[in-house]
C-alpha angles and dihedrals in degrees: 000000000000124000120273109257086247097057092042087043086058096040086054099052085048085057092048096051094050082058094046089049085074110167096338106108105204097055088051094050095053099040086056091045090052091049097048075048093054093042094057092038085057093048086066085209095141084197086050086051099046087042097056086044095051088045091045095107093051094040082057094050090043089049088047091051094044100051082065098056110094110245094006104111091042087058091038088051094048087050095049089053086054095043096046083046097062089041087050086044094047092245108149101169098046085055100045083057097051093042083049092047087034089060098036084060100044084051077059085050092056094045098053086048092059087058145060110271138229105199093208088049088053096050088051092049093045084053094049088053 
């Protein structure tokens, strides 16, 4: 079943403030962090929910790793507006598959976070997600 226009209406303006955020890394951070937060309210999953308040405080310090990344919030954002697409269409299956690939990349993120980077290697792994 789609989304109600309420809920679409609030996961767009989550996407709209990710592109706002521009280079400022903070307000990137937190619009990413209120749509993961919108996503897991809408999936009224009260142990998805618990489970993306208890992890708050690591999903901060992966957003804030990945911001540095070169390339990786472009990709990240690519990957939300599919994500928010198949929520708005009703395809749950579809959404399920970019969160899962969404989340498989941003583990890649925190890898490349825990060692020393080569700008030129980053870029060729963010392609390849």
């Amino acid at each position: 079943k789609n989304a109600p226009s309420d809920d679409t209406r609030v996961l767009e303006e989550c996407l709209r403030k990710l592109e706002v955020a521009g280079d400022d890394p903070e307000a990137h951070v937190q619009a990413d962090l209120d749509l993961h937060h919108e996503i897991a309210r809408l999936s009224n999953q009260l142990v998805l929910q618990a489970i993306f308040d208890a992890i708050q405080a690591v999903m901060l310090w992966s957003m804030r790793l990945g911001i540095t990344i070169p390339g990786a919030a472009a990709a990240s954002d690519d990957r939300h507006r599919r994500i928010v697409a198949a929520i708005v269409a009703g395809d749950a299956d579809t959404a399920r598959e970019e969160m899962r690939t969404h989340m498989l990349t941003v583990a890649e993120y925190a890898s490349l976070g825990s060692k020393p980077r080569n700008r030129k290697t980053d870029e060729g792994k963010l392609r390849e997600a």
